[in-house]
Backbone bond lengths (Angstrom), bond angles and torsions (degrees), N, CA, C in turn:
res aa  C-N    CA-C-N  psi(-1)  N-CA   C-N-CA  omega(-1)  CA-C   N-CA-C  phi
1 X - - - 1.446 - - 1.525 110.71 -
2 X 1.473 121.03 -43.56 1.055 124.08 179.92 1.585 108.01 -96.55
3 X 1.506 106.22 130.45 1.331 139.15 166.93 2.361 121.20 -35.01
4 X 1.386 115.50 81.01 1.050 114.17 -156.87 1.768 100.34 -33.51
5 X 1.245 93.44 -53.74 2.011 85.95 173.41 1.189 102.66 -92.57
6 X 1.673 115.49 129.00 1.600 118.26 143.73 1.262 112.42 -76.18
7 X 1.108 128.41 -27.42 1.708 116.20 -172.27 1.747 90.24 -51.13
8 X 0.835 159.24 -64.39 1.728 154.96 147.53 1.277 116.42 14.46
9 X 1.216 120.40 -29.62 1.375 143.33 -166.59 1.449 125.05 -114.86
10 X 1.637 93.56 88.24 1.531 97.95 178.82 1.410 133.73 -55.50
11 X 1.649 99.43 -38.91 1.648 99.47 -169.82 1.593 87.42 -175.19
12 X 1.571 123.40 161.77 1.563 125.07 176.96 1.734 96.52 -137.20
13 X 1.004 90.82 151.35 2.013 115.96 171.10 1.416 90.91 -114.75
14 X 1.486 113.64 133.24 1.240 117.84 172.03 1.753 103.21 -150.38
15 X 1.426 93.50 130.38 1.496 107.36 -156.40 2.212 84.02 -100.80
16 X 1.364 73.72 126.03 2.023 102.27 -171.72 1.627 106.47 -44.70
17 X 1.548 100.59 -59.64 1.478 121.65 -161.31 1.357 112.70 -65.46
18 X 1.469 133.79 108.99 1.539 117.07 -176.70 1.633 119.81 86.22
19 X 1.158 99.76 -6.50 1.379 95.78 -175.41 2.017 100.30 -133.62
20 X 0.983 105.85 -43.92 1.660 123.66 178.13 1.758 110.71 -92.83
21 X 1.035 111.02 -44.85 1.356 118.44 176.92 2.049 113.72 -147.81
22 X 1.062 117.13 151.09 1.518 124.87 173.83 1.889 94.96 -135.29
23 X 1.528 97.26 104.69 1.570 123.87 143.98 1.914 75.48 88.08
24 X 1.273 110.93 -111.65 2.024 112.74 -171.84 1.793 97.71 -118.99
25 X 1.227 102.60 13.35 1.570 115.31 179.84 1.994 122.77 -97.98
26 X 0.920 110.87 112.40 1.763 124.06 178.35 1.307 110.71 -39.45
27 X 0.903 148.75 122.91 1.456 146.62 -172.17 1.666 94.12 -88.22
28 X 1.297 128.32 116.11 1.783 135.82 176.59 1.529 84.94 -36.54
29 X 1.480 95.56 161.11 1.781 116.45 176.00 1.259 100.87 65.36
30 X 1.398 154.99 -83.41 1.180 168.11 -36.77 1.908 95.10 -137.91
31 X 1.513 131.33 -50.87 1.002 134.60 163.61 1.617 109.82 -49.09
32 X 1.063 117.14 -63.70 1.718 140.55 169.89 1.445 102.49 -29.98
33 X 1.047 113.83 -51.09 1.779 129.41 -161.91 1.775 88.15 -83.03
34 X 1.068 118.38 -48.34 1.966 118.65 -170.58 1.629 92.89 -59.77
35 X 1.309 103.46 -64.08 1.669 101.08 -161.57 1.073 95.28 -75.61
36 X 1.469 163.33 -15.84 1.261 148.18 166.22 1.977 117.61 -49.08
37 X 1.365 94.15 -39.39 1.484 126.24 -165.76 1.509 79.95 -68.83
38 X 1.624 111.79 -83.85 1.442 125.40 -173.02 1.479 111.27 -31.59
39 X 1.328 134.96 -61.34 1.673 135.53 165.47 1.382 116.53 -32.13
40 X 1.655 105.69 -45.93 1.448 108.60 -164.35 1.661 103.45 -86.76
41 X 1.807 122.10 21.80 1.461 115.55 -164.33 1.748 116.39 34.54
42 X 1.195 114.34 58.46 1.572 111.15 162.50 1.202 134.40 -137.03
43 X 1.498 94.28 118.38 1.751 100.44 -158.71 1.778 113.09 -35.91
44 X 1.171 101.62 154.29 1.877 106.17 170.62 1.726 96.71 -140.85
45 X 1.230 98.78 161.26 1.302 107.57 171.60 1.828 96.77 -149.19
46 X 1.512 101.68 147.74 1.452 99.35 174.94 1.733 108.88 -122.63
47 X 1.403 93.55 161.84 1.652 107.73 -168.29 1.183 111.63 -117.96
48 X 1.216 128.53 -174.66 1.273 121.81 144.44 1.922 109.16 158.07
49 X 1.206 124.46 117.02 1.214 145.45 173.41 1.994 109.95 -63.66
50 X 0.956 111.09 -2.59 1.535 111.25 146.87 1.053 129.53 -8.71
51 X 1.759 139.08 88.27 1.370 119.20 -170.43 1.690 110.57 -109.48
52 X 1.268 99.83 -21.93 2.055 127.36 179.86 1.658 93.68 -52.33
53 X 1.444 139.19 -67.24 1.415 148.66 -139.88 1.489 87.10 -111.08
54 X 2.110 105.15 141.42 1.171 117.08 162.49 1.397 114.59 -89.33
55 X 1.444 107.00 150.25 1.979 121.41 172.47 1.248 95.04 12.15
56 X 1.546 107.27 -88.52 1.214 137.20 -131.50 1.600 102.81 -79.37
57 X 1.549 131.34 -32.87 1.352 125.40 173.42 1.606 101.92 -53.24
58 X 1.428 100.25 -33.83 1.969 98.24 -168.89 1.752 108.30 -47.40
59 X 1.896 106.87 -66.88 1.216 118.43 -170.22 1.755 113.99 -54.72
């Protein structure tokens, strides 16, 4: 999943729902995949079209 070089890797969009978490549940890998990103200094930003959960449950 992850890219043998991040230096390759400008920046990621990563959509929350299904991919970061399913329902109040961690999606396996998904922590692994953040701090991998985080080690390799590469920006992330997260998204997500969520209409069920307020702001603040997200953060």
């Amino acid at each position: 999943m992850m890219p043998d070089k991040l230096e390759d890797v400008d920046a990621v969009l990563i959509d929350l729902d299904g991919t970061i978490f399913v329902g109040d549940k961690l999606v396996p890998g998904a922590a692994d995949a953040i701090a991998s990103l985080r080690r390799g200094n590469i920006p992330m930003r997260f998204g997500t079209n969520i209409s069920r959960m307020p702001r603040t449950a997200l953060v």
